[in-house]
N, C-alpha and C positions, 0 to 999 in steps of 0.2 A: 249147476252143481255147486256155484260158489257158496250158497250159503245153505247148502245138505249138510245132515249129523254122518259123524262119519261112517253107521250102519246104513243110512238113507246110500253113500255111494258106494260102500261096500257089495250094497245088494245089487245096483246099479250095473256097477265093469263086470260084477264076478261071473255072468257066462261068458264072456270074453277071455276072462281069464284061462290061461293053460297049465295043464300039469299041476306041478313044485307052487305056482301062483297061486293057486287055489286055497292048497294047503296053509299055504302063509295066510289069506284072507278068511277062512276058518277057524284059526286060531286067535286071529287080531278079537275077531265075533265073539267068540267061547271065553277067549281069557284077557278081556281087556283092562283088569286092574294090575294083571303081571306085567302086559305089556311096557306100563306104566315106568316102572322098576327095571324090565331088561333091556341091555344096549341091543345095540343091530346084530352084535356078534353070537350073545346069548338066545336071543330069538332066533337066526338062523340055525342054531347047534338044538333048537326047541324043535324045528321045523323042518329039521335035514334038510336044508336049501342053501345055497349061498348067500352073503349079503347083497352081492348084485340082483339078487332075484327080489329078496325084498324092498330094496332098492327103486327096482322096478315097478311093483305093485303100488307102493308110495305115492310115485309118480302117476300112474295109470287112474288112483283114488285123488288126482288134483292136489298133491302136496309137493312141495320142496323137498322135503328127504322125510326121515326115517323122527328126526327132532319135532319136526311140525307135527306129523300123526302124531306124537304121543305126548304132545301140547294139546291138540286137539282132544282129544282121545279125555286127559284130565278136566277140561272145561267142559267134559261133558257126562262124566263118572263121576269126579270127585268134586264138582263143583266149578266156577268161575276161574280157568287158569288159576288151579292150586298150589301156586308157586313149583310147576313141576321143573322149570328153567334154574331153579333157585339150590338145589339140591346135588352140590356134587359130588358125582360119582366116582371110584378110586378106579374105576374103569373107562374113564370120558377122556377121549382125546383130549390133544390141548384147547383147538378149535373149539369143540363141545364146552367144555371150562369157561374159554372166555367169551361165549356167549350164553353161556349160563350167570358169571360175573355179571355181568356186563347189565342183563336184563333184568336181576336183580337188582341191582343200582338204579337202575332209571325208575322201576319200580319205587322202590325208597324215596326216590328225589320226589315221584309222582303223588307218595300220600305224604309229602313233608309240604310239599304246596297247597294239600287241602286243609291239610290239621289246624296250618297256621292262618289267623284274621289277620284280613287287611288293616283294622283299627288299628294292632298291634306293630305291623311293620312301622305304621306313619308315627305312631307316637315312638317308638322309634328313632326315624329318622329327622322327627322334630328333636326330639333328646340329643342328638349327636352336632345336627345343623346348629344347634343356638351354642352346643359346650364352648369353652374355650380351650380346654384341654380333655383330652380322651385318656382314660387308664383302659388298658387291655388286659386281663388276668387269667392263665387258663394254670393248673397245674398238671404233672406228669404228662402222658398222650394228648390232653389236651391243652398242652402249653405251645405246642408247635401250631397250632390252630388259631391261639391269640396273637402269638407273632407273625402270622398272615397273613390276619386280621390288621398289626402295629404296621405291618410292609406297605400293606396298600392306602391305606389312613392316612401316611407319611404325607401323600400325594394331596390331601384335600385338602395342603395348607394350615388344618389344627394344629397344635401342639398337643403332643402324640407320646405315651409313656408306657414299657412296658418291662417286663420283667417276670420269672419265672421262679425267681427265688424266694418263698414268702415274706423274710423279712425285710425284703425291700419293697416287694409289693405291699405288706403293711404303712413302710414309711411312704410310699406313694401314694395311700388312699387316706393316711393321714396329711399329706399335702394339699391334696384333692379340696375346692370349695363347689359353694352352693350353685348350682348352674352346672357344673363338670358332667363329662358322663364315664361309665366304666362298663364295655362289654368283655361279662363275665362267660368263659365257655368249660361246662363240664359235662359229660357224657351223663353221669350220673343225679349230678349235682346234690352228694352228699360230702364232697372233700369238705371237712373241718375246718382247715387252714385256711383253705380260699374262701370258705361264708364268712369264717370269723375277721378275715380282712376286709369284707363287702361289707361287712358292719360296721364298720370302722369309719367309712366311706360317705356309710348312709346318714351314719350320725353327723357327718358335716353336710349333708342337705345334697349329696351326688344322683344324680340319676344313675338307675340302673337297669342296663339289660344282658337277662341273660340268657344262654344258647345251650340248651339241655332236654333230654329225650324223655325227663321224665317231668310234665309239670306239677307232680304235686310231694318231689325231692322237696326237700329243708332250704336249696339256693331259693326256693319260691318266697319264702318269709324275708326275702331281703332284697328284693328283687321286686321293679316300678315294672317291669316286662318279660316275661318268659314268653322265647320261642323256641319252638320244639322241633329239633330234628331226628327226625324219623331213622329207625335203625333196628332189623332182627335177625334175631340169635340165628347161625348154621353147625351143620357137622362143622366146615370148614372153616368157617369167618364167626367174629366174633357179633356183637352187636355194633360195639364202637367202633367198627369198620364202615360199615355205610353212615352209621350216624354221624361220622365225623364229615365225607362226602356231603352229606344234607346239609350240614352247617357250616363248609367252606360257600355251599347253595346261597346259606341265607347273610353268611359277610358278604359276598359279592351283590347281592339282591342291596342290602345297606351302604354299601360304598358305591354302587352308581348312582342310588338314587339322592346320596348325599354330593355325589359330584355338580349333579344333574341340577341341583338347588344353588348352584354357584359357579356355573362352567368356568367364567372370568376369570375365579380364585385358581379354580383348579389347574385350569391349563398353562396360569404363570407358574406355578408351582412346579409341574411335568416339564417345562421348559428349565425350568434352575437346574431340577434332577438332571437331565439329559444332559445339559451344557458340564455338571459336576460329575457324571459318572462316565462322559465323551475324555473327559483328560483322566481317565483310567486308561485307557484301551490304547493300543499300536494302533 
């Protein structure tokens, strides 16, 4: 029965089924796009039945609970798991919530790792291994995302510069020479301020890669690398919600693998930090 459409097991239990049972698996049959749409609470007040009763059938039809049917139920109505996890309801427990969250996210991470080429990471991470200094540049929501990016960098021994304020991230990409690299991170990648300082950058011969959901934004005309992190619109969440997730995905994806090309550098380095931020602490 594991791998029955969920009619194939409906028809299956349902003489076994009793009573109130029945009723619930009749209606699953007859209206399985409402299903879709109502919680366990709504369907039983559908079905004059309790939630334990359908509950029950759930489990009798091979499911986990009541979430799984109506997972199921969408990959097989509306298409390939049509994001039915993804949609939340002002009716969803919290549990329901955060694994609605939650599997939405993985989702996102999961098409942010196909969208992007491998060429793409390594030239990359050739860009960042050979720089001698790194600029980091994100603005507003995504300035906290460049300084994350500046936290963990710290560690690979470059000399490492950031800043959130434009006109200093100008005079930084005017500092910036030929060899340097500057990961640029915007959701959009239409902020003015931040291209117009990435030009700045470019004109003195800096590599650049940048971290943005859409690649064919205006950051793209100024920019040696765009990689794309993945990120869509909800009732509840915005896009720059997951997108920003996919793209803390792909700094980390860049910072081991730039660790990874010089462990020696790196681990004298995590030793200094430790030894300097051990005479912080009681």
């Amino acid at each position: 029965m594991e791998n029955s459409s969920y009619l194939e097991r409906i028809r299956e239990v349902y003489p076994k089924l009793k009573g109130v049972e029945k009723k619930v698996a009749e209606y699953i049959m007859q209206n399985p796009e409402r299903i879709i749409k109502l919680s366990i609470t709504e369907l039983s007040e559908e079905c004059e039945s309790g939630e334990a009763t359908i509950f029950r059938v759930c489990k009798k039809l091979g499911y986990k609970g009541y979430q799984e049917l109506k997972i199921k139920i969408a990959s097989e109505v509306i298409g390939p798991v049509k994001d039915i996890h993804e949609e939340v309801d002002e009716n969803d427990n919290i549990l329901i919530i955060m694994e609605k969250v939650f599997k939405s996210t993985i989702s996102s991470l999961e098409k942010t790792l196909k969208i992007n080429k491998s060429a793409d990471i390594e030239q990359s991470v050739s860009f960042l291994s050979t720089a001698e200094t790194i600029g980091f540049f994100g603005m507003g929501g995504s300035a906290a995302l460049a300084f994350d990016a500046y936290h963990k960098f710290l560690r690979t021994g470059k000399k490492c510069e950031y800043h959130s304020d434009t006109h200093l991230q100008a005079m930084i990409a005017g500092l910036l020479k030929k060899g340097d690299c500057i990961i640029a991170v915007s959701n959009t990648g239409s902020n003015k301020e931040l291209i117009d300082n990435l030009a700045i950058a470019k004109e003195n011969g800096v590599n650049i890669i940048s971290i943005t959901s859409n690649k064919k934004s205006p950051i793209a005309k100024v920019s040696d690398v765009i990689l794309l992190s993945y990120g869509k619109e909800k009732s509840f969440k915005s896009e720059a919600t997951e997108s920003k997730i996919s793209a803390l995905a792909i700094i980390d994806t860049l910072f081991v693998a730039v660790c990874l090309k010089n462990k020696n550098k790196y681990m004298k380095t995590v030793n200094k930090i430790r030894e300097a931020i051990a005479k912080k602490r009681f």
